[in-house]
Steps between C-alpha positions, in 0.01 A plus 500: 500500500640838416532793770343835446849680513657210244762732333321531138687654218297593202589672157357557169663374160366547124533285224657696244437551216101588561297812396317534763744392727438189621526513927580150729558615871671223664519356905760335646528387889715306736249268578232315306153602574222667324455868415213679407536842337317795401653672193359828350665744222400846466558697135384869484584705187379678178237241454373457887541268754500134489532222726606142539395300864604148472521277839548086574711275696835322393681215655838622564796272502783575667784700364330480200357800265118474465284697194210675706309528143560738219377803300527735199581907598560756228662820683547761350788734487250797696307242736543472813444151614563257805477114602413389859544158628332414834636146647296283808591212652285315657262775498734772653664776311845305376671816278390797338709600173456802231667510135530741262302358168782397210487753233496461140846509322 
């Protein structure tokens, strides 16, 4: 069973090459357990505000980099625009984590 303060590391990668960018944030922990999560990315420019909420659980194995889903964000070179990542284990607040969106190259 994982604790509540199980040292979680999170990050975002994106699979290149993609127009919209194509966004994976990934989970990795000490121990195995299961996480649930609470993602949502916010995009506000030119053409208004948009939104992407995405939660679920994933069985985390140790030491071991876990996909917590994936998406599609097209920022723009004006927008302003951030990702939030909420972690709980076993139903207590496990890591809170915010990322700049990937921009367009």
């Amino acid at each position: 069973m994982m604790a509540a303060d199980t040292n979680l590391q999170a990050w975002l990668d994106t699979v290149p090459g993609t127009q919209p960018s194509v966004v994976i944030p990934y989970v990795q922990s000490r121990e195995n357990g299961i996480v649930r999560y609470q993602l949502n990315a916010t995009k506000q420019g030119l053409g208004g505000i948009s939104t992407i909420n995405q939660s679920g659980d994933v069985q985390l194995k140790a030491n071991t980099p876990t996909a917590l889903t994936r998406f599609s964000l097209s920022v723009g070179e004006r927008d302003q625009c951030k990702i939030e990542l909420v972690l709980f284990a076993n139903g207590n607040p496990a890591g809170s984590y915010q990322f700049e969106c990937p921009r367009a190259q």
